[in-house]
ROKOLVO-790880 format. One record per atom (N, C-alpha, C): residue number from 1; chain; atom name; x, y, z. Coordinates in steps of 0.02 Angstrom, whole numbers. Atoms other than C-alpha are relative to their C-alpha. Layout:
+-----+--------+-------+--------+--------+--------+
| num | chaine | atome |      x |      y |      z |
+-----+--------+-------+--------+--------+--------+
| NUM |      A |    CA |      X |      Y |      Z |
...
+-----+--------+-------+--------+--------+--------+
This chain:
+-----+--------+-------+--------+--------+--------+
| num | chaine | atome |      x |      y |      z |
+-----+--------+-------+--------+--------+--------+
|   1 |      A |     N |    -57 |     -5 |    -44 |
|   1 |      A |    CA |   1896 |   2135 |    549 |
|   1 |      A |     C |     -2 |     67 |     36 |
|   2 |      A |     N |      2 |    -61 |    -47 |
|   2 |      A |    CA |   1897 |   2268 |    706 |
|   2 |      A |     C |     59 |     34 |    -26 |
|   3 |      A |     N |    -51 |    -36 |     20 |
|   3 |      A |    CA |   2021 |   2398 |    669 |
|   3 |      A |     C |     56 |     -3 |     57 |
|   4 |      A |     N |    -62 |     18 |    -46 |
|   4 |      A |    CA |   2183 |   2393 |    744 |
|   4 |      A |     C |     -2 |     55 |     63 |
|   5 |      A |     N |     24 |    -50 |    -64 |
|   5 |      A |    CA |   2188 |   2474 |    922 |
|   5 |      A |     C |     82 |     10 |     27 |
|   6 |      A |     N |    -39 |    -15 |    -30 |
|   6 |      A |    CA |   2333 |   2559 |    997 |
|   6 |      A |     C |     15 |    -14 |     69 |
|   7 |      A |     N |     16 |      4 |    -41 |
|   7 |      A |    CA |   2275 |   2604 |   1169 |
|   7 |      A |     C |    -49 |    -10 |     14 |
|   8 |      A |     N |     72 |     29 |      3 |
|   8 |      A |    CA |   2102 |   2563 |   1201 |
|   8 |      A |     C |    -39 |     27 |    -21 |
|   9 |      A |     N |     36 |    -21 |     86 |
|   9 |      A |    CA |   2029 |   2676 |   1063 |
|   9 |      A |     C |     31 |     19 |    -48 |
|  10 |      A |     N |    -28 |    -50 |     40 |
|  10 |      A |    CA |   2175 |   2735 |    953 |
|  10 |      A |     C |      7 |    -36 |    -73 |
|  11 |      A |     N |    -17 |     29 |     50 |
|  11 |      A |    CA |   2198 |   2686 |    780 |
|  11 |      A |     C |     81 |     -5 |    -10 |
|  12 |      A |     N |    -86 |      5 |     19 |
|  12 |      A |    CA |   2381 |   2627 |    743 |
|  12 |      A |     C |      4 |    -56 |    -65 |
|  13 |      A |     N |    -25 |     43 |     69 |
|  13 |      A |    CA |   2444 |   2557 |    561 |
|  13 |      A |     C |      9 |    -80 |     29 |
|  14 |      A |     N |     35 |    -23 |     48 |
|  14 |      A |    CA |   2410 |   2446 |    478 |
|  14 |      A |     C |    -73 |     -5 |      4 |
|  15 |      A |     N |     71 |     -9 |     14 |
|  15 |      A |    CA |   2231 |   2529 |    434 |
|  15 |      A |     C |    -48 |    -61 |    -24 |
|  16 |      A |     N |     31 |     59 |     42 |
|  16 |      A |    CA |   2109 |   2406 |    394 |
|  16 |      A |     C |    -52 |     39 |    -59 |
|  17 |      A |     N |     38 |    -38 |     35 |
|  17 |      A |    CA |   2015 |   2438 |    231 |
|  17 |      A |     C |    -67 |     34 |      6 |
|  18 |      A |     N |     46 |     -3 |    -12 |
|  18 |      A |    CA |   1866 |   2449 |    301 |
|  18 |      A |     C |    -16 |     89 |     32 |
|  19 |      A |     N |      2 |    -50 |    -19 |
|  19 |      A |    CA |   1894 |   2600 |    418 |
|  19 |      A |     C |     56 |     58 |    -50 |
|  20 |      A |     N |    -38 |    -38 |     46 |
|  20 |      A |    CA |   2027 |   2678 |    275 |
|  20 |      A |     C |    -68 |     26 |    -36 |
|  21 |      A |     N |     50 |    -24 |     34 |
|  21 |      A |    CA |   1858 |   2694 |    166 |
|  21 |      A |     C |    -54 |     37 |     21 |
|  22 |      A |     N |     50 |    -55 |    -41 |
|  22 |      A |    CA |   1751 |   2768 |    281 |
|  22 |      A |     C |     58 |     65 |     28 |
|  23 |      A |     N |    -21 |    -56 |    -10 |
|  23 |      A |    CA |   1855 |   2877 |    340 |
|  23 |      A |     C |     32 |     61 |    -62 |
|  24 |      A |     N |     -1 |    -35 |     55 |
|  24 |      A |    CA |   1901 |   2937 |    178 |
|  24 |      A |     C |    -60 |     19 |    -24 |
|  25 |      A |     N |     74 |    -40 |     32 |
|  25 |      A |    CA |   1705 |   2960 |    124 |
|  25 |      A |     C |      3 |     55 |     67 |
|  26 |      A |     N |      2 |    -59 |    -31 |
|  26 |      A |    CA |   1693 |   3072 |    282 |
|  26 |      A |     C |     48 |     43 |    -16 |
|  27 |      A |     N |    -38 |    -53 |     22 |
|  27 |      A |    CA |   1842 |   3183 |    215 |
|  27 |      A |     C |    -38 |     23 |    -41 |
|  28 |      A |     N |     55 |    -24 |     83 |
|  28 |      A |    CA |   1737 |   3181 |     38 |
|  28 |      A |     C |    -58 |     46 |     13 |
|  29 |      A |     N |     55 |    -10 |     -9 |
|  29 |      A |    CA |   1596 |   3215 |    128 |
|  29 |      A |     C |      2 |     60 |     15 |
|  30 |      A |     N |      3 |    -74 |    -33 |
|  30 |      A |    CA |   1640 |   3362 |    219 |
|  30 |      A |     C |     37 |     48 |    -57 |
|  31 |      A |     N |    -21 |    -62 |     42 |
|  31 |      A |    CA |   1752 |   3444 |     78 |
|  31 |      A |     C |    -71 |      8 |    -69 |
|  32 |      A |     N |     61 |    -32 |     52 |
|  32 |      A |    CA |   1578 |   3412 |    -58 |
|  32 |      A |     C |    -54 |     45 |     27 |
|  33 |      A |     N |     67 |    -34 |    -45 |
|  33 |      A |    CA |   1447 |   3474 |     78 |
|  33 |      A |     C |     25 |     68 |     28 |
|  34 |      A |     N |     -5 |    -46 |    -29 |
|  34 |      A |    CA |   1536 |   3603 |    171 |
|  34 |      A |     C |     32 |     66 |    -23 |
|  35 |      A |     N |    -28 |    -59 |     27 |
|  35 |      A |    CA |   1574 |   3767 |     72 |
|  35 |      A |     C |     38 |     48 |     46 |
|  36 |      A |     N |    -21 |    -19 |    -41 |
|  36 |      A |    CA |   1609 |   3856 |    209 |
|  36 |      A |     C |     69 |     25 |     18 |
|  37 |      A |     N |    -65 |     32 |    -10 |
|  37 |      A |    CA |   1765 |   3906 |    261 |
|  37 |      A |     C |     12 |     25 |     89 |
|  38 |      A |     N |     25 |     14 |    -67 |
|  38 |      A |    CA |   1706 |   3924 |    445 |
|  38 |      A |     C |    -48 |    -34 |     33 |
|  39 |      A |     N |     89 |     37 |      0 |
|  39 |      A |    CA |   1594 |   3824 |    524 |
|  39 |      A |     C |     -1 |    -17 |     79 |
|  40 |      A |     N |     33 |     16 |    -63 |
|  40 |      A |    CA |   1531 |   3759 |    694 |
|  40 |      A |     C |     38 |    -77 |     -2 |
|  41 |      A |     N |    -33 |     94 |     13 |
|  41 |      A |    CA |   1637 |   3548 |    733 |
|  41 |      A |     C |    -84 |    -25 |     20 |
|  42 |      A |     N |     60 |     24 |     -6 |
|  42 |      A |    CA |   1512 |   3443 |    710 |
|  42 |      A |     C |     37 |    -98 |     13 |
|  43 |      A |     N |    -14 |     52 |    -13 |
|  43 |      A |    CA |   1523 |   3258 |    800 |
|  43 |      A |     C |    -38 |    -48 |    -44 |
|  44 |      A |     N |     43 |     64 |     37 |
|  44 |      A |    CA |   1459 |   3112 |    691 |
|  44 |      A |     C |     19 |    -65 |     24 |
|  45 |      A |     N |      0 |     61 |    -11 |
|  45 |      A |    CA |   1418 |   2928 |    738 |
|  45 |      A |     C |    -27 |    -28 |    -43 |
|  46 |      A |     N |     49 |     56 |     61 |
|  46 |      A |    CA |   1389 |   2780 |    613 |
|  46 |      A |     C |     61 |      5 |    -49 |
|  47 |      A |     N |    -26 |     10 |     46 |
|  47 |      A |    CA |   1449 |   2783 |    442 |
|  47 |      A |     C |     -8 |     66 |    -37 |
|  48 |      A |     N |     29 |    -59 |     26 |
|  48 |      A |    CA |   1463 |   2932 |    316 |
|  48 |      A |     C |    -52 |    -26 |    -44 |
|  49 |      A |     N |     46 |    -14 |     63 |
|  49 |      A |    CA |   1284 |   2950 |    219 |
|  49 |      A |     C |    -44 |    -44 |     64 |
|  50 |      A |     N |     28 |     26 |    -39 |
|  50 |      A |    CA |   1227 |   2844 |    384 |
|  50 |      A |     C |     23 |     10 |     59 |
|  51 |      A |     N |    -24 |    -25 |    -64 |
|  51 |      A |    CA |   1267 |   2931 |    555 |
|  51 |      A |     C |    -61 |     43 |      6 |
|  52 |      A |     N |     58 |    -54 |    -51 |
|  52 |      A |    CA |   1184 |   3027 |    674 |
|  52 |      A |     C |     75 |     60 |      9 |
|  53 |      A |     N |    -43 |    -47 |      0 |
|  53 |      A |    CA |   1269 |   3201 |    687 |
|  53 |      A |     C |    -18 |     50 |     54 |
|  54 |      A |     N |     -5 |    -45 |    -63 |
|  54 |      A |    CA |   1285 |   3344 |    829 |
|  54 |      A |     C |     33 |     53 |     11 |
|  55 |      A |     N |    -53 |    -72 |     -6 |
|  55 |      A |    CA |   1346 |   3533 |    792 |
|  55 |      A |     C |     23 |     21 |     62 |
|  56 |      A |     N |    -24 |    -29 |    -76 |
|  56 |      A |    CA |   1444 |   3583 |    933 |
|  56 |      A |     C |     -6 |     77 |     15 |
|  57 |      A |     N |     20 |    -72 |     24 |
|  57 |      A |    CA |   1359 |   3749 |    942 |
|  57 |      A |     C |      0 |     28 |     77 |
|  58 |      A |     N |    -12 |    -45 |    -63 |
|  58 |      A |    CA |   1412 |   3771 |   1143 |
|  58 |      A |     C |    -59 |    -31 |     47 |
|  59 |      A |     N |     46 |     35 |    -44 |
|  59 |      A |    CA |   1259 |   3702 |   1204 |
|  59 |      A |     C |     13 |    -66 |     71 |
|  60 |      A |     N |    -24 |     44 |    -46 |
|  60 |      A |    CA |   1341 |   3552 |   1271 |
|  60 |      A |     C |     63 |     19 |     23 |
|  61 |      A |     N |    -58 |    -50 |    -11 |
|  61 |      A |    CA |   1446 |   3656 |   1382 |
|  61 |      A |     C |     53 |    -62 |     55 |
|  62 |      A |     N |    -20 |     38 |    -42 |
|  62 |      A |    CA |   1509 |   3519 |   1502 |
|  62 |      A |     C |     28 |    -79 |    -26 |
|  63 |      A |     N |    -30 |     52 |     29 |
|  63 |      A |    CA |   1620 |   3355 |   1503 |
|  63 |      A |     C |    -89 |    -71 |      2 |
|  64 |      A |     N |     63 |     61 |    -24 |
|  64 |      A |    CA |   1449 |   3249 |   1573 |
|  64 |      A |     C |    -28 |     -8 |    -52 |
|  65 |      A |     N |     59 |     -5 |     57 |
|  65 |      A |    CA |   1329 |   3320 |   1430 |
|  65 |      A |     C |     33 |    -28 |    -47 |
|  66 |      A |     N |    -39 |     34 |     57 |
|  66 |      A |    CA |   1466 |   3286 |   1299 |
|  66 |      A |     C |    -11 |    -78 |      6 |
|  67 |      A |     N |      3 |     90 |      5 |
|  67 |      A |    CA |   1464 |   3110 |   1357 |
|  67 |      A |     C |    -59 |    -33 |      5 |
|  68 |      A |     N |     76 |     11 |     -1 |
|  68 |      A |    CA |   1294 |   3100 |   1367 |
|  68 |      A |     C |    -52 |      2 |    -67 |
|  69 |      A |     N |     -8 |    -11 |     70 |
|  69 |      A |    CA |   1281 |   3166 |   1196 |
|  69 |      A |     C |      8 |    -51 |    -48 |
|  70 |      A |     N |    -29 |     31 |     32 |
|  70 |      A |    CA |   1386 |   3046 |   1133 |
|  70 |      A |     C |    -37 |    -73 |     22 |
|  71 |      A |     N |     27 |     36 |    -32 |
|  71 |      A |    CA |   1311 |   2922 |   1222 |
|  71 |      A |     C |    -80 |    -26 |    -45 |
|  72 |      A |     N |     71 |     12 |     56 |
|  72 |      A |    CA |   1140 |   2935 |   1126 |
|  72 |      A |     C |     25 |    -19 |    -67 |
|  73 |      A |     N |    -29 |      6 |     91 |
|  73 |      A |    CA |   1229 |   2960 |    949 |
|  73 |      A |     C |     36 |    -71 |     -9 |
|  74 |      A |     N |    -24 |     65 |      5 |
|  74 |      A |    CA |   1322 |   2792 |    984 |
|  74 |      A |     C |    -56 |    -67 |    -14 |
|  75 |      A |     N |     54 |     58 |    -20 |
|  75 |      A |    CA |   1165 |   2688 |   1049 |
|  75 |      A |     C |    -34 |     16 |    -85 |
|  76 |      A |     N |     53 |    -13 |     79 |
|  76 |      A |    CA |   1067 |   2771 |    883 |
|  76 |      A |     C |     52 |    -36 |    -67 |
|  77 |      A |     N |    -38 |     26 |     56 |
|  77 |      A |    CA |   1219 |   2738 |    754 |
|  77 |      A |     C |     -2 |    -86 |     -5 |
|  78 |      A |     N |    -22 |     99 |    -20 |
|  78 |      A |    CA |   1229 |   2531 |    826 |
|  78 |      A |     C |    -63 |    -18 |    -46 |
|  79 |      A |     N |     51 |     35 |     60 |
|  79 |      A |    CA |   1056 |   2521 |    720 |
|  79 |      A |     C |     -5 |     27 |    -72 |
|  80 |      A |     N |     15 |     -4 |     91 |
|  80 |      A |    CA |   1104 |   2610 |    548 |
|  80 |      A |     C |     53 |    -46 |    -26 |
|  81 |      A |     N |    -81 |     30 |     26 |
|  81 |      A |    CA |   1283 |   2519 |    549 |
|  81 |      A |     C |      9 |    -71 |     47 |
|  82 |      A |     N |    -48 |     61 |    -35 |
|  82 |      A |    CA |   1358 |   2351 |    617 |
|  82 |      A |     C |     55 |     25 |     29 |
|  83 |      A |     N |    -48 |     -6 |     -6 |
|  83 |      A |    CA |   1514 |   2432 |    628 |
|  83 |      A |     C |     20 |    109 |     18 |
|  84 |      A |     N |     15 |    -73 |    -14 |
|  84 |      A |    CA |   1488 |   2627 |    697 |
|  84 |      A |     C |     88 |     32 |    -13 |
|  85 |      A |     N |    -69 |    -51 |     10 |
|  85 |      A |    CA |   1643 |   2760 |    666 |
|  85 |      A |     C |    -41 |     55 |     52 |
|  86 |      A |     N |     21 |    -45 |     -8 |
|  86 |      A |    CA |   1648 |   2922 |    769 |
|  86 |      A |     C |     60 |     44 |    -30 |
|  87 |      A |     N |    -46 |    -42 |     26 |
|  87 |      A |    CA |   1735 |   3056 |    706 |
|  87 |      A |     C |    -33 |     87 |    -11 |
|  88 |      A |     N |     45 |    -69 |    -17 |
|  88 |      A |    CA |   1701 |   3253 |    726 |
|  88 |      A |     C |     42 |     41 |    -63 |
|  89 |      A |     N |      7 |    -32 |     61 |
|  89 |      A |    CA |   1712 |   3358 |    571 |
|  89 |      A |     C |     39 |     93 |     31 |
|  90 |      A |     N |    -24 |    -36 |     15 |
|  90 |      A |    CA |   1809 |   3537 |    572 |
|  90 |      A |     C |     43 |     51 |    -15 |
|  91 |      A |     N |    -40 |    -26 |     11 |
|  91 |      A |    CA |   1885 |   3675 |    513 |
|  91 |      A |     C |     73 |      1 |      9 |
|  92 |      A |     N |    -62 |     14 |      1 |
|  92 |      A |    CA |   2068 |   3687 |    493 |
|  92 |      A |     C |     62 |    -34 |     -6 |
|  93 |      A |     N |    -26 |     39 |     37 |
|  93 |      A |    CA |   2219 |   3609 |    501 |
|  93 |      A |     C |     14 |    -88 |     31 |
|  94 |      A |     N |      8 |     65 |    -46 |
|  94 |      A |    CA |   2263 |   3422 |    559 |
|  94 |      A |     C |     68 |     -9 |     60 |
|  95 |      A |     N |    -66 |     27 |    -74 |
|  95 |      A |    CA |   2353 |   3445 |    732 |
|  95 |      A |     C |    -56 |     21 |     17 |
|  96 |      A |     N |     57 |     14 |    -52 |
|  96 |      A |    CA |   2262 |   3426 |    884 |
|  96 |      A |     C |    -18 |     83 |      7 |
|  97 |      A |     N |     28 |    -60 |      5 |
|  97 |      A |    CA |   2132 |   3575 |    919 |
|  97 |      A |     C |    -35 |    -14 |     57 |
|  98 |      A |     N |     43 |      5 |    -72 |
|  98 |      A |    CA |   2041 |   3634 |   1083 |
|  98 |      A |     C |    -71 |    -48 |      4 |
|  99 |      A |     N |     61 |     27 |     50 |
|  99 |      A |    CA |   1884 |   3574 |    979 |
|  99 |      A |     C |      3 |    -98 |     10 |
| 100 |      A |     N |     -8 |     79 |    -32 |
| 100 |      A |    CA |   1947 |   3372 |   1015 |
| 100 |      A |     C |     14 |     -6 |     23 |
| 101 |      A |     N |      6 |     16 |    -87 |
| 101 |      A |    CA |   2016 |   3388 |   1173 |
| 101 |      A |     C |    -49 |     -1 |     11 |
| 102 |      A |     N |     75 |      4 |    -28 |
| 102 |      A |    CA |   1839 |   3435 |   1211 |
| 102 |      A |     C |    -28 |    -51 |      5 |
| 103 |      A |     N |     33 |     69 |     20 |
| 103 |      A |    CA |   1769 |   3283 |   1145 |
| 103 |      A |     C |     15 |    -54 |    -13 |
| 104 |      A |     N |    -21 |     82 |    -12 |
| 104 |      A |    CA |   1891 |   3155 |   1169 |
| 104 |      A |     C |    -19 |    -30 |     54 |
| 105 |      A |     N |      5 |     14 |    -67 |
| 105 |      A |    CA |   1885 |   3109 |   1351 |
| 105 |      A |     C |    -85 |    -45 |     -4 |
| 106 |      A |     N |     67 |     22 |    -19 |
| 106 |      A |    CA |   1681 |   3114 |   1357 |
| 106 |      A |     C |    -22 |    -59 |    -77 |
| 107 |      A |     N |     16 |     74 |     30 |
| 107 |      A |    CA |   1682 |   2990 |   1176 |
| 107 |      A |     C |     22 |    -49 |     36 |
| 108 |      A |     N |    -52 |     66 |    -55 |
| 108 |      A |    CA |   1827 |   2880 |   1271 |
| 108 |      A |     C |    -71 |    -30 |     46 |
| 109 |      A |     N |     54 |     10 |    -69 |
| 109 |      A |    CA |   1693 |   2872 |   1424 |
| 109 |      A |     C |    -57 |    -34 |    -45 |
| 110 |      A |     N |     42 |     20 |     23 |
| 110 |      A |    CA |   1545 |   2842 |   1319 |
| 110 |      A |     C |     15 |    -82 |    -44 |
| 111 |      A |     N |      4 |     45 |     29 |
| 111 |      A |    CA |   1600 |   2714 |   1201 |
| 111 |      A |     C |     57 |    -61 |     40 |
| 112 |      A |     N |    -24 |     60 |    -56 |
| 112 |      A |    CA |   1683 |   2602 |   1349 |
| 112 |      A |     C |    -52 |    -18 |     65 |
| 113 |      A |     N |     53 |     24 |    -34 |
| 113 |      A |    CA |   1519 |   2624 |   1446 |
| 113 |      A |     C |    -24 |    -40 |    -37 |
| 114 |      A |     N |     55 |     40 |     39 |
| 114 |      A |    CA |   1432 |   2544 |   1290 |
| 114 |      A |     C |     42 |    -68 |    -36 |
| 115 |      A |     N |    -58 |     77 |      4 |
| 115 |      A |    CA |   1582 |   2397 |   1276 |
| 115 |      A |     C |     15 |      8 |    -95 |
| 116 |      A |     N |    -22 |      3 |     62 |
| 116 |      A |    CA |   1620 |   2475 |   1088 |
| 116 |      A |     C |     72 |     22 |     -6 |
| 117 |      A |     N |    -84 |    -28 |     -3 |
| 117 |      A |    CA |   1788 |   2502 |   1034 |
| 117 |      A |     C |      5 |     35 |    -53 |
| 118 |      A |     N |      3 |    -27 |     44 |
| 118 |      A |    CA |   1785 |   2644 |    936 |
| 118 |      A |     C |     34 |     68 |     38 |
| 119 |      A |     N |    -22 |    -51 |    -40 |
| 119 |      A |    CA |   1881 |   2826 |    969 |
| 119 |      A |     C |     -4 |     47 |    -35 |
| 120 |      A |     N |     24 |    -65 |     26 |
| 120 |      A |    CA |   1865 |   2992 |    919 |
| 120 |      A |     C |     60 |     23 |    -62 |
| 121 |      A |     N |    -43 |    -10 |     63 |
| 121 |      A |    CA |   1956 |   3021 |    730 |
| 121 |      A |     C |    -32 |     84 |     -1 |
| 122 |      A |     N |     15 |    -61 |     26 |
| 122 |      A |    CA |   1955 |   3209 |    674 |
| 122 |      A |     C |      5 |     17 |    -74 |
| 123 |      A |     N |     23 |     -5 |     71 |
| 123 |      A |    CA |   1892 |   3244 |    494 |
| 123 |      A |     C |     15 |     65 |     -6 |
| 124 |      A |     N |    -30 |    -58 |     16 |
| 124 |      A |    CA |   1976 |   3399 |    426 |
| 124 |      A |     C |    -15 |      5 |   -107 |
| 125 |      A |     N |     -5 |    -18 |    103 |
| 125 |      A |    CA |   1954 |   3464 |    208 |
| 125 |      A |     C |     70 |    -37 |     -5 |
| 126 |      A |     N |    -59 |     27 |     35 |
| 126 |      A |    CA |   2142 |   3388 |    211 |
| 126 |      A |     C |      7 |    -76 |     11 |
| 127 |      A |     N |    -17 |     57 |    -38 |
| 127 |      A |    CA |   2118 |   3246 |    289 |
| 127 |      A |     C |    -19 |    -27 |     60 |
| 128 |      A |     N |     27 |     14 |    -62 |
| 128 |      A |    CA |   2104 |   3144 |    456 |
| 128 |      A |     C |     51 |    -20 |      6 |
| 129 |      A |     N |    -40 |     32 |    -56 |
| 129 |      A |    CA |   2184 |   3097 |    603 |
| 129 |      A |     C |    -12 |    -32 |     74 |
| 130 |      A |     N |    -11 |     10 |    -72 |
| 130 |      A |    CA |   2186 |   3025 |    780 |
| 130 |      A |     C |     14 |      3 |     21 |
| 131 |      A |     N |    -10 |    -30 |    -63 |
| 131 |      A |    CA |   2219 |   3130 |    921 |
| 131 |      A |     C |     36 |    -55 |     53 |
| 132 |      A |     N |    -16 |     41 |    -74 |
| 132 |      A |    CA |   2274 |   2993 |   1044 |
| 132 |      A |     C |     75 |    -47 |    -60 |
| 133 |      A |     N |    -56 |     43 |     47 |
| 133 |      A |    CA |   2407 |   2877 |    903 |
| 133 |      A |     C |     32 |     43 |    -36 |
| 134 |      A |     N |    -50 |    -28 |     56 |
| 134 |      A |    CA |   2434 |   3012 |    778 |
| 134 |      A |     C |     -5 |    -10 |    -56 |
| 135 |      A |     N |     27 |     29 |     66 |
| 135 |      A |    CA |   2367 |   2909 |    644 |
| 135 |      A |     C |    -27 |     55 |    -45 |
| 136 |      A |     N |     23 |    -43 |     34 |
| 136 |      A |    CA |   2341 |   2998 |    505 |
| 136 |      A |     C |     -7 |      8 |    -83 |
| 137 |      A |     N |     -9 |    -11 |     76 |
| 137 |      A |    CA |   2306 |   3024 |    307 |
| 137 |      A |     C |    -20 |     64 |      3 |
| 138 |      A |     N |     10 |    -74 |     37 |
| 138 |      A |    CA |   2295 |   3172 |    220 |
| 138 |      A |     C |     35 |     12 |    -85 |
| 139 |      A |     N |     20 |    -53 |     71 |
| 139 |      A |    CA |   2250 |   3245 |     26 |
| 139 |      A |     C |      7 |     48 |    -26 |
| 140 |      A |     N |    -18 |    -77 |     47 |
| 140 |      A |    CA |   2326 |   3382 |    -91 |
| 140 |      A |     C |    -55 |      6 |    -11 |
| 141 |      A |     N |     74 |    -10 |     25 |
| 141 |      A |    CA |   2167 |   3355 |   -193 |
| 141 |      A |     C |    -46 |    -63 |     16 |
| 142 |      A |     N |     34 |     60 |    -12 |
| 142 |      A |    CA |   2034 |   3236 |   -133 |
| 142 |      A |     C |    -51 |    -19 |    -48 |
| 143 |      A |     N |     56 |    -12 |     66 |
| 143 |      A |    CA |   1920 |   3195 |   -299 |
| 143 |      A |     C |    -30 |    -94 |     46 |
| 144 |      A |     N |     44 |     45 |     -8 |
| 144 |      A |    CA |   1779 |   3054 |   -286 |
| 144 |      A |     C |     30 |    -42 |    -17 |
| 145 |      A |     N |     -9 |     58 |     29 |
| 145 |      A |    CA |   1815 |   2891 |   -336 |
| 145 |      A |     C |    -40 |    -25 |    -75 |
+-----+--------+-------+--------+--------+--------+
């Protein structure tokens, strides 16, 4: 089952389990892997433990490259997954950050050039959300399953 769509990428209740569990392993993922307590956002496409990933280290200084970016990481994720997620990984807390303005617009663009319906979730240590609905969970303590 596609996940429920707001506006033409937003997630709005109710979650389907499918994208509730992935998006919960990318929380896991980033609070077991990333010690850190600064770091570089990093964009991921696919699934967590199966995505293609992309530190935003400035390089892709423009809205084109971003979507161009994204653009590859989409086409690459469509062969580890059936069902691709994007979602960009960092620091802080879960309200919107300059860091996904950046990279909403040029996913939006990309994954409506490639006829997927998927939108840009932000993966935070507390939790996630979606920038465009609002959708959101979030974790006192997040332990494994």
């Amino acid at each position: 089952m596609a996940p429920q769509l707001a506006g033409p990428y937003a997630i709005r209740p109710p979650i389907d389990r499918y994208t509730h569990t992935m998006l919960r392993a990318a929380t896991l993922e980033l609070v077991e892997r990333e010690r850190r307590r600064r770091f570089a956002p990093v964009v991921h496409a696919g699934v967590p433990g199966r995505c293609v990933a992309h530190p935003d280290d400035g390089t892709a200084s423009d809205p084109g490259l971003r979507a161009d970016v994204v653009l590859a990481m989409l086409r690459r994720s469509a062969s580890l997954t059936a069902r691709p997620l994007l979602w960009l990984t960092r620091p802080g807390e879960l309200s919107p950050h300059d860091d996904d303005l950046r990279w909403l617009g040029p996913t939006s663009w990309a994954a409506q050039a490639l006829g997927m319906h998927v939108g840009l979730v932000v993966v935070t240590r507390r939790g996630w959300f979606d920038p465009v609905s609002d959708v959101r969970r979030e974790w006192r303590r997040l332990r494994p399953r």
